[in-house]
N, C-alpha and C positions, 0 to 999 in steps of 0.2 A: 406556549404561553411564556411571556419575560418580561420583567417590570423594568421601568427607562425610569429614566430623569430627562424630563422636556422643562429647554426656557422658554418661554413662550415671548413675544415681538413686545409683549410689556415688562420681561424681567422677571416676570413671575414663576417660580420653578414648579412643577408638578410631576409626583410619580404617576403614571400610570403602567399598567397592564396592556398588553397586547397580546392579539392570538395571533394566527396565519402565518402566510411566506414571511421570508425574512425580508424580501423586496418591497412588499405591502406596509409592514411593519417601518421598516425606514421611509415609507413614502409617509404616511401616514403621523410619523414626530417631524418628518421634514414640515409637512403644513402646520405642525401644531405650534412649529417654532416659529411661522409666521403669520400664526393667528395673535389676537388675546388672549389671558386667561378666561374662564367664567366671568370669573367676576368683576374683570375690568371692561368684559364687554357687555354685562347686564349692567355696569354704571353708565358706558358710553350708549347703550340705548336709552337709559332713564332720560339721561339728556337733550340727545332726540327727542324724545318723546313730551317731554315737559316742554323744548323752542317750538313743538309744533304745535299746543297746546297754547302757550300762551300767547302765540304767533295770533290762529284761528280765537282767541277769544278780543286780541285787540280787535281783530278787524269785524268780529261781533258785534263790539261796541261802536267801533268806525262806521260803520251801515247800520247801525239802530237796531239790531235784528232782536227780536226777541228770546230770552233766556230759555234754552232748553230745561225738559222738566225730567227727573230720574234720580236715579240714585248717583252719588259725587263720581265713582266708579264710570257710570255709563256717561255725563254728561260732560267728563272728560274726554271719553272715548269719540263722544258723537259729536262735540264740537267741531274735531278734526276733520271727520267726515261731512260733513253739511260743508266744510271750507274750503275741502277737495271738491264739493260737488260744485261750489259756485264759482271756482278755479275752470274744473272742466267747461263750465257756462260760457263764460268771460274769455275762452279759449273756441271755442265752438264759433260766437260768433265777432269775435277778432276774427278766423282764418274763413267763414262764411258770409261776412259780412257785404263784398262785392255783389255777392247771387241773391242776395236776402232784398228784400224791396225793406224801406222804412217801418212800414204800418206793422210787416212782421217781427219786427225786431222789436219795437214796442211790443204788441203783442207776449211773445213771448219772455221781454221784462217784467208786464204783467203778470203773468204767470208764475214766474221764479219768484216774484213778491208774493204772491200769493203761494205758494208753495213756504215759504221762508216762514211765514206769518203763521202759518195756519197749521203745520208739521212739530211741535216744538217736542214731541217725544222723544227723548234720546235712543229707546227701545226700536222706534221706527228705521229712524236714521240706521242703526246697527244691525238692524235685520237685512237692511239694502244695502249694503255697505259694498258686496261685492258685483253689483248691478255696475253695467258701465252706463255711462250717461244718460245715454236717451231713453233705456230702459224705465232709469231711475226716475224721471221724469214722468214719463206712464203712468209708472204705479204711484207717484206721489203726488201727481196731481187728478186723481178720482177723490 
């Protein structure tokens, strides 16, 4: 065990503790020199986190979509995800769009409206969160 003094890529100085080789040990403050601190990369994700946020609630408002229902916590969360989900949509059939006949493309607009409409739990959304698309679509439109 031996305590360093690491800068970290934002200036930030930190003691820490390390155990092991001494090889491990210096590999180990070499990345930390070119990481962030904690705390300047829990404010750089806050930030993140709040443009994809307010990103996902314009375009809520840009498509009418109706207001998710939850606690502020979740309906932050779920916003995000329902934006990713109609990203992956909007994605799906942009790159399918040639093989798709019209009437299913409607169709399946339908559907996403009705999904959109009818879904507005924040609980839900986050329960599927890590369903990739067409999954998500299954289970969200029964």
């Amino acid at each position: 065990m031996a305590k360093y003094e690491v800068k970290h890529k934002c200036g930030h100085v930190a003691n820490i503790e390390l155990f092991g080789e001494t090889n491990k040990r210096e590999y180990r403050m070499d990345k930390m020199s070119n990481e962030l601190c904690a705390e300047c990369y829990k404010e750089k994700m806050e930030i993140i986190y709040k443009t994809k946020e307010n990103e996902a609630m314009e375009q809520q408002d840009k498509l009418g979509l109706a207001n998710l229902v939850g606690t502020e916590r979740q309906i932050k969360w779920a916003v995000t995800i329902r934006q990713n989900f109609i990203n992956e949509y909007n994605n799906y059939i942009d790159e399918n769009r040639s093989k798709m006949k019209n009437e299913n493309i409607v169709k399946s607009q339908e559907m996403l409206k009705n999904i959109l409409d009818i879904k507005i739990e924040s609980e839900l959304w986050i329960k599927y969160k890590d369903f990739d698309f067409k999954d998500m679509v299954r289970v969200l439109s029964k």
